[in-house]
MDTraj code that builds the backbone (N, CA, C; nanometers):
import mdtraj as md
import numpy as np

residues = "UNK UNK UNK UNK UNK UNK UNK UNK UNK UNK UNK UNK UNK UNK UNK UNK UNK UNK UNK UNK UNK UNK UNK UNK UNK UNK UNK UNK UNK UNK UNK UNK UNK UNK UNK UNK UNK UNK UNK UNK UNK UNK UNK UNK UNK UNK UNK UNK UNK UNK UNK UNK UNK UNK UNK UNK UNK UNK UNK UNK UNK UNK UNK UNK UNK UNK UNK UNK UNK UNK UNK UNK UNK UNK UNK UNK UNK UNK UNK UNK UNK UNK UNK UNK UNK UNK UNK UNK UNK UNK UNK UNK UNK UNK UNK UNK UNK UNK UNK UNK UNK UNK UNK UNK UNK UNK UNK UNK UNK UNK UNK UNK UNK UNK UNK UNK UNK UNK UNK UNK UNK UNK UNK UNK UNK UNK UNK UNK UNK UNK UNK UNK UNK UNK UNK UNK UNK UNK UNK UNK UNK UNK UNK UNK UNK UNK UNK UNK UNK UNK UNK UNK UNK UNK UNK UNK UNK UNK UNK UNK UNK UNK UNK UNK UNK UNK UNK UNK UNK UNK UNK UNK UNK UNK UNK UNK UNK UNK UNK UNK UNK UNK UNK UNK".split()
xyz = np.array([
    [0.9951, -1.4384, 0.2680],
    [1.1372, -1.4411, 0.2931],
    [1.1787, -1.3118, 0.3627],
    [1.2836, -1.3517, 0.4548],
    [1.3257, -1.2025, 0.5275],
    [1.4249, -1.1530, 0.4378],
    [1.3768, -1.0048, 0.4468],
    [1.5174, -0.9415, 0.3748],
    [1.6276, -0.9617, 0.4271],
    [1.6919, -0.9805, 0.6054],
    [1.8068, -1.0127, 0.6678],
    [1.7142, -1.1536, 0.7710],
    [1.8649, -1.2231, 0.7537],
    [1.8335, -1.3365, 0.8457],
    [1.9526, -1.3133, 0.9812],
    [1.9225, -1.4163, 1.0887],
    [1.9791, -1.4157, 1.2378],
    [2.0567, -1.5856, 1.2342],
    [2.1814, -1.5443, 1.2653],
    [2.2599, -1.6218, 1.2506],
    [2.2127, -1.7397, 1.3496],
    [2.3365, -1.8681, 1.3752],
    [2.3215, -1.9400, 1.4581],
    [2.2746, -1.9324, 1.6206],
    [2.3336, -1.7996, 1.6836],
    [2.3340, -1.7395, 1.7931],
    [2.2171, -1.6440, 1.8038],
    [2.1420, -1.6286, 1.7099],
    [1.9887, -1.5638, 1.7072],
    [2.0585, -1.3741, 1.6491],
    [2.1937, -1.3861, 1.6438],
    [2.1732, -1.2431, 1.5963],
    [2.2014, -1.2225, 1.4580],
    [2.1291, -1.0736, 1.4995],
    [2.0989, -1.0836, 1.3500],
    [2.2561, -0.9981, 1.2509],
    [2.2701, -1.0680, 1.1328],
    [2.4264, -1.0802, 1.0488],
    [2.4345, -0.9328, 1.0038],
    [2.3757, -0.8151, 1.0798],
    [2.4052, -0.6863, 1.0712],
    [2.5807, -0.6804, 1.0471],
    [2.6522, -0.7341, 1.1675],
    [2.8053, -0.7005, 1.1578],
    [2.8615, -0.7204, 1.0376],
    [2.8343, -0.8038, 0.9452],
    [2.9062, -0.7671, 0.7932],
    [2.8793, -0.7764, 0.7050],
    [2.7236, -0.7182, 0.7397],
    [2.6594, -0.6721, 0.5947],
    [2.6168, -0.5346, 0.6051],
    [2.6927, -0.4962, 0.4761],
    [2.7158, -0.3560, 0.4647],
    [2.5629, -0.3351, 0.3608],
    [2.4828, -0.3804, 0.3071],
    [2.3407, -0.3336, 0.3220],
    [2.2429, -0.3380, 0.3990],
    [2.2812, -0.4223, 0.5023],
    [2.1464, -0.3996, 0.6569],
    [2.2312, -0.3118, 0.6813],
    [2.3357, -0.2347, 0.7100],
    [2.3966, -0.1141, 0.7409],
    [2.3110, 0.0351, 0.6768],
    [2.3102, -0.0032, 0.5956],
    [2.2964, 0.1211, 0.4799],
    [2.1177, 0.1444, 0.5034],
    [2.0530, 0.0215, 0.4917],
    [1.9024, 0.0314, 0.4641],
    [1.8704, 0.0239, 0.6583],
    [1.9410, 0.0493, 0.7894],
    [1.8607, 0.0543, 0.8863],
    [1.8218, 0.1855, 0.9014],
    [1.9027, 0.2721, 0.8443],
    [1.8309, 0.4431, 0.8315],
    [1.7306, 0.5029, 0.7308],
    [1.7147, 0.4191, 0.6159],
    [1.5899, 0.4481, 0.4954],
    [1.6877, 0.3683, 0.3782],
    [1.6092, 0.4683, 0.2731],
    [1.6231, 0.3323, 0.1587],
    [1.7849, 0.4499, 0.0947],
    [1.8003, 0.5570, 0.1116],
    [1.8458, 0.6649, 0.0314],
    [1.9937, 0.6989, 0.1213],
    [2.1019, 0.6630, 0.0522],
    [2.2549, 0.6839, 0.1623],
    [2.3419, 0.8022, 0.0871],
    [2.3818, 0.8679, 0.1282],
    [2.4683, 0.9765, 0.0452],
    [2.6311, 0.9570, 0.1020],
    [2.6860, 0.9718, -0.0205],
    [2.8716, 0.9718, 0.0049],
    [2.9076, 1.0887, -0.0588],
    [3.0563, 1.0910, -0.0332],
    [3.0649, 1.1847, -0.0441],
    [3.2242, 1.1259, -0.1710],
    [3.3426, 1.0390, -0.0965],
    [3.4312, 1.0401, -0.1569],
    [3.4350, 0.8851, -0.2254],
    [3.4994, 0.9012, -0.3567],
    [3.4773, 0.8067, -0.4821],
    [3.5323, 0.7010, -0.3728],
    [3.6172, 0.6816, -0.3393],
    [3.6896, 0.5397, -0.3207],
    [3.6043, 0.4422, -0.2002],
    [3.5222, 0.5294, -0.1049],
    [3.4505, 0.4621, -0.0313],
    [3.3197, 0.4285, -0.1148],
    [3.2758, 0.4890, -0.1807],
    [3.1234, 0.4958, -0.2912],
    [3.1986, 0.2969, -0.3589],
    [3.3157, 0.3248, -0.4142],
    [3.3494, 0.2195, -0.5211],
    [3.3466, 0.0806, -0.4004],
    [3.4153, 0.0880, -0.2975],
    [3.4325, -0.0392, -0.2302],
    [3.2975, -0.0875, -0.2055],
    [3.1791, 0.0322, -0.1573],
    [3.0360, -0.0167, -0.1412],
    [3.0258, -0.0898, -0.2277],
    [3.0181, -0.0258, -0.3830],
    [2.9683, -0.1061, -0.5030],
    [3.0178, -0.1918, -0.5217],
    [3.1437, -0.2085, -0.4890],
    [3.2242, -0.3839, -0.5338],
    [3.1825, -0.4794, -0.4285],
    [3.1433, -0.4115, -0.2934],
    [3.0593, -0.5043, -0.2170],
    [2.9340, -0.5662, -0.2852],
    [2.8782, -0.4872, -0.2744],
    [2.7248, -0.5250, -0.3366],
    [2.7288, -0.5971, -0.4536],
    [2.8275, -0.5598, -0.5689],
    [2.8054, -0.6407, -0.7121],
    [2.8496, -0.7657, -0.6254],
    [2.9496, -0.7992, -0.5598],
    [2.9895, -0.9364, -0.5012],
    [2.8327, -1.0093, -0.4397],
    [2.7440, -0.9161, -0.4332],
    [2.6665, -0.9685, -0.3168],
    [2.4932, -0.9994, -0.4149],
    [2.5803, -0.9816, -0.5425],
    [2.4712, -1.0029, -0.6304],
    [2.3299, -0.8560, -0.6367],
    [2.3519, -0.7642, -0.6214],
    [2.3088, -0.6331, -0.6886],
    [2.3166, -0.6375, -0.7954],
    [2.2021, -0.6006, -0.8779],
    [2.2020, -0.5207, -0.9693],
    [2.2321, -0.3929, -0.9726],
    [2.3644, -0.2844, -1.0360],
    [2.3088, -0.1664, -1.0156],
    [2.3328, -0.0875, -1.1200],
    [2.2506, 0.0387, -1.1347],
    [2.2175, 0.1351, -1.2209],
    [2.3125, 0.2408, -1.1747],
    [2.3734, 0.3019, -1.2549],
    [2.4719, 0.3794, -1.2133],
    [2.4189, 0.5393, -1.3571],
    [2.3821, 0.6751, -1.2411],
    [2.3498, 0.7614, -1.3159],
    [2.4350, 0.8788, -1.2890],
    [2.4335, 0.9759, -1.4098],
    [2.5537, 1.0570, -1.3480],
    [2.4197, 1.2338, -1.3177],
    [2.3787, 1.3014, -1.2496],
    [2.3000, 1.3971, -1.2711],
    [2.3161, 1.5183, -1.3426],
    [2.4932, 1.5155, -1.3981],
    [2.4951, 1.6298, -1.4883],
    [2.4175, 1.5946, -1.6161],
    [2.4055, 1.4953, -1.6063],
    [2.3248, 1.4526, -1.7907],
    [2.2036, 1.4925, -1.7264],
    [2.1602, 1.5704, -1.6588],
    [1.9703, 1.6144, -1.6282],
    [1.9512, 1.6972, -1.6081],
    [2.0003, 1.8020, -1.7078],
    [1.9590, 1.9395, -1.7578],
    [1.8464, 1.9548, -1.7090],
    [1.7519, 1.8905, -1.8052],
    [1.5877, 1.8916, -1.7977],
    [1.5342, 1.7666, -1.7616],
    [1.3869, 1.7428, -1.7498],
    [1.3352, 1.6603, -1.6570],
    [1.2797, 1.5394, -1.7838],
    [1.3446, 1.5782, -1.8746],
    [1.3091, 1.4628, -2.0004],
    [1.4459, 1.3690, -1.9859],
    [1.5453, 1.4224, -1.9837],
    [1.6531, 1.3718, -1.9666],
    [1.6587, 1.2751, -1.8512],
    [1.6299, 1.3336, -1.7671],
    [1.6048, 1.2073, -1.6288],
    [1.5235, 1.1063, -1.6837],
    [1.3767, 1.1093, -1.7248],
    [1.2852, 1.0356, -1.7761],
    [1.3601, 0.9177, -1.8900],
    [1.4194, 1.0074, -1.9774],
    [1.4891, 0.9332, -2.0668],
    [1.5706, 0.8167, -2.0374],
    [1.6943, 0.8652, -1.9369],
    [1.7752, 0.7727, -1.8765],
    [1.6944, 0.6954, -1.8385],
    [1.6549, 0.7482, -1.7392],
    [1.6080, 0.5789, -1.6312],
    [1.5045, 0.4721, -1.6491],
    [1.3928, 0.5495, -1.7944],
    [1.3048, 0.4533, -1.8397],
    [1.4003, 0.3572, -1.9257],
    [1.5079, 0.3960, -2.0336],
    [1.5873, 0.3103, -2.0904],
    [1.6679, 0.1984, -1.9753],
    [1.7526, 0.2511, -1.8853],
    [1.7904, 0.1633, -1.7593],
    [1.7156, 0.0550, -1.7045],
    [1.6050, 0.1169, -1.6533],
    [1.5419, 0.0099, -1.6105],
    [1.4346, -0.0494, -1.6787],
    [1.4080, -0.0248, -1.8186],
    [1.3463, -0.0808, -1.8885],
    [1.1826, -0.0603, -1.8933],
    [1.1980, 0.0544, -1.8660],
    [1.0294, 0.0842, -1.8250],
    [0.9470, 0.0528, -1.9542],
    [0.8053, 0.0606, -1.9463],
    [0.7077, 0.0175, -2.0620],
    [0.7289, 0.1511, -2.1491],
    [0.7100, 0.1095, -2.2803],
    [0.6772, 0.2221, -2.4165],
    [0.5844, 0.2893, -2.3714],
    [0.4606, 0.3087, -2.3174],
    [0.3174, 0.3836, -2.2389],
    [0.3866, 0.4229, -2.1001],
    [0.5194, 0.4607, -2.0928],
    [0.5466, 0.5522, -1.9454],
    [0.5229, 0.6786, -1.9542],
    [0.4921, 0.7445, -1.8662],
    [0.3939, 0.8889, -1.9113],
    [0.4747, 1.0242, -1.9048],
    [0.6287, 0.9694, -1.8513],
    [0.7371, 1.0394, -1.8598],
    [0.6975, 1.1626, -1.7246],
    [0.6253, 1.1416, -1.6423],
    [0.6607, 1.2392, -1.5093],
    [0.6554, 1.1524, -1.3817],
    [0.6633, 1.2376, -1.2879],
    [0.6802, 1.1630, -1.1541],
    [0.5977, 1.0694, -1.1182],
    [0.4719, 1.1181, -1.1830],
    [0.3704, 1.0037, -1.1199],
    [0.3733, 0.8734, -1.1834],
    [0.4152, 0.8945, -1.3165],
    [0.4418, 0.7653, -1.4060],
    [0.5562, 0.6827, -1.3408],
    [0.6347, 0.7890, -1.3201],
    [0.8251, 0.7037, -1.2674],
    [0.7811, 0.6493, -1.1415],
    [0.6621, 0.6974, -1.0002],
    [0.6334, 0.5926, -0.9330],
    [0.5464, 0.4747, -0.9350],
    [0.4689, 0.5131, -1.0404],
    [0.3990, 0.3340, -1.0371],
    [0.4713, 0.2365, -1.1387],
    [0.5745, 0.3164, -1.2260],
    [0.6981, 0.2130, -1.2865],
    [0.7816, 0.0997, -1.1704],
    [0.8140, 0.2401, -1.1088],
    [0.9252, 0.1384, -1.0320],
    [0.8869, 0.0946, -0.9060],
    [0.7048, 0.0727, -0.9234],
    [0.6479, -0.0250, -0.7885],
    [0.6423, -0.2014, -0.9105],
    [0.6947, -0.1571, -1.0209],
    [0.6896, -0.2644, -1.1071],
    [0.8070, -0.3026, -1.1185],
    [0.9190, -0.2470, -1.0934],
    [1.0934, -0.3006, -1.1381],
    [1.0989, -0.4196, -1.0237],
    [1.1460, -0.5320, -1.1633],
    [1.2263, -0.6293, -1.0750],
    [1.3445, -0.6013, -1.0170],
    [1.2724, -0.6946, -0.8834],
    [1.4424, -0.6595, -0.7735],
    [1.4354, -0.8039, -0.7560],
    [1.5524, -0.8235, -0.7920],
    [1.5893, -0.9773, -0.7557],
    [1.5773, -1.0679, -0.5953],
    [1.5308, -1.1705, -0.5709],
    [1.5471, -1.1932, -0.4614],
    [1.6982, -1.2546, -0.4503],
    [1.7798, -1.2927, -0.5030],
    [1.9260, -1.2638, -0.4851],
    [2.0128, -1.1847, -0.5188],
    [2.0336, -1.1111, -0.3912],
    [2.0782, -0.9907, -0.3721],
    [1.9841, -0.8514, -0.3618],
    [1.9870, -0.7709, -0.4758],
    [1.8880, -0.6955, -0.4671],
    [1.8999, -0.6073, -0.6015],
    [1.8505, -0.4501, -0.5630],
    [1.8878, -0.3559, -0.6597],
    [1.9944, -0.2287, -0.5813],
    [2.0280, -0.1960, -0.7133],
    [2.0751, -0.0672, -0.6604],
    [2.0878, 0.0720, -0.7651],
    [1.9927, 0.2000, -0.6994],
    [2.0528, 0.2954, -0.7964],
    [2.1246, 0.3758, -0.7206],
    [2.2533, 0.4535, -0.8054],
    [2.3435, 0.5263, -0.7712],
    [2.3508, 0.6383, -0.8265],
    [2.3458, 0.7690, -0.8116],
    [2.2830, 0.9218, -0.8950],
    [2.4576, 1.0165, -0.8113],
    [2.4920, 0.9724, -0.8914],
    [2.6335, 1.1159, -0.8745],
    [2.5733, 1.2591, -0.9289],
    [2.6551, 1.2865, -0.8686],
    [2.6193, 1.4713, -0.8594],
    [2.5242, 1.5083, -0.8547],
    [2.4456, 1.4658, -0.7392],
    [2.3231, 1.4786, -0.6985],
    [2.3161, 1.6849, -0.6926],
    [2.4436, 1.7250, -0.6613],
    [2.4265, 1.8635, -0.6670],
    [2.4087, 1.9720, -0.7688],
    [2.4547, 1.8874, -0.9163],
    [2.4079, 1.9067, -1.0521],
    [2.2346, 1.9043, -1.0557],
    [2.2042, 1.7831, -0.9964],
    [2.0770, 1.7407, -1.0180],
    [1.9666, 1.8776, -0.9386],
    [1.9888, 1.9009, -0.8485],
    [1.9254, 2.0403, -0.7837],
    [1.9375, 2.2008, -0.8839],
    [2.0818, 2.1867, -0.9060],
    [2.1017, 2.3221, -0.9778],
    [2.0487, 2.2938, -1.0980],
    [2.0347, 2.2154, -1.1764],
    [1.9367, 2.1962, -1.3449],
    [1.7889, 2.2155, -1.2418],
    [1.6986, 2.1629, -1.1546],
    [1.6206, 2.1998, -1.1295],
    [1.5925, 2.2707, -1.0283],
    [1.6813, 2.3922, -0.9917],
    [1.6160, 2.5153, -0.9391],
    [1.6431, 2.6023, -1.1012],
    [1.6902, 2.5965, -1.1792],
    [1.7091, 2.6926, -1.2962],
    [1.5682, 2.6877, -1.3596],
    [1.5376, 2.5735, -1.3580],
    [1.4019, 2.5069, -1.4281],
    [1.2822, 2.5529, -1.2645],
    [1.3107, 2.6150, -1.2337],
    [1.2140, 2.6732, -1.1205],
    [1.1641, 2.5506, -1.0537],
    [1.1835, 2.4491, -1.0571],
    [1.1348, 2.3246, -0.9496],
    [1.2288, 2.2738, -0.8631],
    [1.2009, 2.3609, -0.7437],
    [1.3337, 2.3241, -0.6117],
    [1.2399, 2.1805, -0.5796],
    [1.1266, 2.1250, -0.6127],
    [1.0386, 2.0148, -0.5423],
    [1.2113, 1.8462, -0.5953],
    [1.1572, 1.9033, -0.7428],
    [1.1988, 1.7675, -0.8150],
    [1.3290, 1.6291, -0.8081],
    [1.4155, 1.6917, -0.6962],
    [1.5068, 1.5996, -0.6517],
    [1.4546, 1.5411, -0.4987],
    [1.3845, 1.6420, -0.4330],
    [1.3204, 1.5395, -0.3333],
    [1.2026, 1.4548, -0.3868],
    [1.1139, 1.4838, -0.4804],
    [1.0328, 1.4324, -0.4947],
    [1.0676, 1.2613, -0.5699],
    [1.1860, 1.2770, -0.6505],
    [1.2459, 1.1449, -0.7006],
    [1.3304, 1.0950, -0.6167],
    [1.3548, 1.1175, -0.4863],
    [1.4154, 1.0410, -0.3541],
    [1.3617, 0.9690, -0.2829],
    [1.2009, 1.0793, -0.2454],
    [1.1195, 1.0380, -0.2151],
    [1.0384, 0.8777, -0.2488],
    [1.0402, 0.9002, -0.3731],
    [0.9387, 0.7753, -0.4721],
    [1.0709, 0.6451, -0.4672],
    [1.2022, 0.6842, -0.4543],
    [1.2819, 0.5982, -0.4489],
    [1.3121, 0.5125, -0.2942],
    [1.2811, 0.6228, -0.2340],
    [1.3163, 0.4949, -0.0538],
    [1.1810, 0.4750, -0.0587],
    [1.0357, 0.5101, -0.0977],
    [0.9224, 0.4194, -0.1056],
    [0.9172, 0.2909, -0.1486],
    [1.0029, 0.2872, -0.2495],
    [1.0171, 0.1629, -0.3770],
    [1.1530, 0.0913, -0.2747],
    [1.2199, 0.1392, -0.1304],
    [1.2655, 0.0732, -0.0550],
    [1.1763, -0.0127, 0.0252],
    [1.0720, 0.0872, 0.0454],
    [0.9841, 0.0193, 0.1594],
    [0.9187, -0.0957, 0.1191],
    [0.8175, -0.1011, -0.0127],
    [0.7512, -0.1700, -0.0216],
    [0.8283, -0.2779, -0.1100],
    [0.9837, -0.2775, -0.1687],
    [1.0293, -0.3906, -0.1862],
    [1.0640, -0.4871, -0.0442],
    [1.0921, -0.4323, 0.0385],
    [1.1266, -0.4820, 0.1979],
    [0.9828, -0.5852, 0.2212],
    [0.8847, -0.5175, 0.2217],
    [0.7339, -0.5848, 0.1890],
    [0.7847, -0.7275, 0.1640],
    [0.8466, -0.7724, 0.0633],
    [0.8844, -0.8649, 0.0180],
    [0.9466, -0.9615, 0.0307],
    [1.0735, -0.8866, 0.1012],
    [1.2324, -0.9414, 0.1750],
    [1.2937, -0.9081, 0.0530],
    [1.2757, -0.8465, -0.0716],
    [1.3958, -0.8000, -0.1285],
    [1.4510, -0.6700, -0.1060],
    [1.5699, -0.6045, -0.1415],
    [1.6542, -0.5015, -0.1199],
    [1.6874, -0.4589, -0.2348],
    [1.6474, -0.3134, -0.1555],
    [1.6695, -0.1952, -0.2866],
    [1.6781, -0.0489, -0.2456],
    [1.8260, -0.0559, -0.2790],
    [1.8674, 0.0866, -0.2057],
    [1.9284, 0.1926, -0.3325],
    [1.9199, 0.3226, -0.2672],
    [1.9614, 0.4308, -0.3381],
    [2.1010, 0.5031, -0.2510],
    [2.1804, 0.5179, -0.3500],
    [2.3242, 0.5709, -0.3039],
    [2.3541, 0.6907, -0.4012],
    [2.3579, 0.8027, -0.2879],
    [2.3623, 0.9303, -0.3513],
    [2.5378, 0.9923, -0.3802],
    [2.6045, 1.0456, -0.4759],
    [2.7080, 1.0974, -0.4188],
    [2.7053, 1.2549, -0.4445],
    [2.7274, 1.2812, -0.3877],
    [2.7906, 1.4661, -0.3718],
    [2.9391, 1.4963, -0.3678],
    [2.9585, 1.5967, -0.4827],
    [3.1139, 1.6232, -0.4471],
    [3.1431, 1.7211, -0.3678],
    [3.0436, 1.7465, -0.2799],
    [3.0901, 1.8747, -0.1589],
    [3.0293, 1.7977, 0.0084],
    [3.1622, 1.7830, 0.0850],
    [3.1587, 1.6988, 0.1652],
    [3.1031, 1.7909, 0.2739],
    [3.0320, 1.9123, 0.2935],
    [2.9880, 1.9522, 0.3910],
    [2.8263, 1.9542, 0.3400],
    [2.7323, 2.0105, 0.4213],
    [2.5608, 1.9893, 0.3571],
    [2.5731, 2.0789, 0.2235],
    [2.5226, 2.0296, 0.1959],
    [2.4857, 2.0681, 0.0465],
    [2.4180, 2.1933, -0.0056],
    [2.4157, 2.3212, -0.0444],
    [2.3457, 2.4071, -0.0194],
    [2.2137, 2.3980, -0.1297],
    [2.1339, 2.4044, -0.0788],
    [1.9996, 2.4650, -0.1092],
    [1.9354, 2.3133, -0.1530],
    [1.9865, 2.1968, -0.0906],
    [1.9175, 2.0590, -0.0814],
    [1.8726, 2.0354, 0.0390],
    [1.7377, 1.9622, 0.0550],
    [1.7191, 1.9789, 0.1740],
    [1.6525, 1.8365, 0.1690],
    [1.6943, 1.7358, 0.2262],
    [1.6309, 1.5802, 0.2439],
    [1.5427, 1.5697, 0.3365],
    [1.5253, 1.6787, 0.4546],
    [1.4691, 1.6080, 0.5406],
    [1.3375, 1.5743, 0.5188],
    [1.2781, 1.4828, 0.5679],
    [1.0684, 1.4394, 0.5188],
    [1.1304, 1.3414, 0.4022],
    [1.2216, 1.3411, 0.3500],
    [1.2288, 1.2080, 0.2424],
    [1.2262, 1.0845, 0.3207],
    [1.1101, 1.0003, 0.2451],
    [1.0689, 0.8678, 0.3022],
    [1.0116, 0.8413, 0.4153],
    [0.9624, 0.9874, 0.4905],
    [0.8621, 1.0147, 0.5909],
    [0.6810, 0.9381, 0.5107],
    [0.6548, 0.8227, 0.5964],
    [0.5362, 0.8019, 0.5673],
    [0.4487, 0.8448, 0.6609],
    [0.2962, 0.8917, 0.6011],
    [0.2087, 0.9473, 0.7028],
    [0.1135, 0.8542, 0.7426],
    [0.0498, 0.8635, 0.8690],
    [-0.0444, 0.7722, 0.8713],
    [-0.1804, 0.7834, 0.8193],
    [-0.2350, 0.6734, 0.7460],
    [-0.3202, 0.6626, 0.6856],
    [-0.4687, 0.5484, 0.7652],
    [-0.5452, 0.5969, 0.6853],
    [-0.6509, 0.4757, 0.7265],
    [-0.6345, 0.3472, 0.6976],
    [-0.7011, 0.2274, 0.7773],
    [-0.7082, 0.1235, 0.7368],
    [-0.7609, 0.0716, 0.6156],
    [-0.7280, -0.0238, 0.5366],
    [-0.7888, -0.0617, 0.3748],
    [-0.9271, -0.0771, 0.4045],
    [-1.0407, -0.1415, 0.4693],
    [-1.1385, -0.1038, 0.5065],
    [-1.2283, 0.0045, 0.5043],
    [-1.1407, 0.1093, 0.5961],
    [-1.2178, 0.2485, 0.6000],
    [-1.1236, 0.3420, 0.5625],
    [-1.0611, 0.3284, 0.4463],
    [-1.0288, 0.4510, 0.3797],
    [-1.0802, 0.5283, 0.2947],
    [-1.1878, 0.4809, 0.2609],
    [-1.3021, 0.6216, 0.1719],
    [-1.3486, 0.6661, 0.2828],
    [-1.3986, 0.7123, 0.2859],
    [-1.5074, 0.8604, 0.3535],
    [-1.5519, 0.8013, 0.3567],
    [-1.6510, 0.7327, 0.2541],
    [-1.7793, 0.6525, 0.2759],
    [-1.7830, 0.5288, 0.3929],
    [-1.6895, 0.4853, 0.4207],
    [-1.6737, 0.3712, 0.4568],
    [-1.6672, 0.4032, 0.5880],
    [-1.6529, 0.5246, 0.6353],
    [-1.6422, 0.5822, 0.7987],
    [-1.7753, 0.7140, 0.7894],
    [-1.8807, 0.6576, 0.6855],
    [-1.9901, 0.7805, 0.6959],
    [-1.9845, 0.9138, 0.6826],
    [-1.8808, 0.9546, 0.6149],
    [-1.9025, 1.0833, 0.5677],
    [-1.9442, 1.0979, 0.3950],
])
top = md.Topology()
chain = top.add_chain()
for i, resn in enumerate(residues, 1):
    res = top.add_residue(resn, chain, resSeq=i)
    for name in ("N", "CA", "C"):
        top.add_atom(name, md.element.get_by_symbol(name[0]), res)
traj = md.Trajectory(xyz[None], top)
């Protein structure tokens, strides 16, 4: 199934859908002011989304994140509670094929300042990162699953830095991706 279909006239129903909008730049959208953030979401719940709605001042520490979002999305009792666990979880979260998912992380600028205090400037790209992945390879599918960031400071953000989020590198073919398999 395609994630977007092409109307009668072969084009494709980009003009008023406000998630082929959102997902033609990556999986990860940032806002800035509540009332445009809310009309998105009343779009999308209309459009059959699921969504998770997190706030980042509750993520002091990196248990707290773990905490939330394994309860949210229902992760297994054996989640290993770090990043590497939270990405092969949510290569497992159902995303509906009607409509889709959605997580939403306010004060994404909370979420940086609890972890530069905690000395890990990595840990908000690195859970952005694992999140427009879990865009890509739901797309794999034709389902949709996007991340909507908000910030309450409408100019760049200081000491966040997105860029390389959801940058994939190229890799070998499934074939010859050991060493062995290309003789070394």
């Amino acid at each position: 199934m395609a994630a977007f279909s092409r109307n009668e006239h072969g084009l494709v129903e980009r003009d008023c859908r406000l998630d082929y909008k959102l997902l033609r730049t990556g999986g990860v959208t940032l806002y800035w002011a509540d009332r445009v953030l809310a009309e998105d979401l009343a779009w999308l719940r209309k459009e059959q989304y699921a969504i998770h709605e997190f706030d980042g001042c509750n993520w002091r520490v990196e248990d707290d994140f773990h905490d939330e979002v394994a309860n949210a999305l229902q992760f297994p009792g054996y989640y290993g509670r770090n990043l590497n666990a939270f990405k092969e979880c949510m290569g497992d979260v159902e995303v509906s094929d009607d409509g889709g998912m959605v997580i939403v992380i306010r004060n994404i600028e909370a979420v940086e300042r609890h972890a530069t205090e905690r000395h890990d400037r990595k840990f908000l790209w690195d859970v952005l990162d694992i999140l427009d992945e879990t865009t890509r390879r739901n797309l794999l599918f034709g389902r949709r699953f996007l991340t909507l960031l908000q910030s309450r400071n409408p100019a760049r953000i200081p000491g966040i830095d997105f860029s390389g989020v959801g940058a994939a590198h190229v890799d070998w073919n499934p074939r010859e991706w050991l060493n062995s398999d290309r003789g070394l």
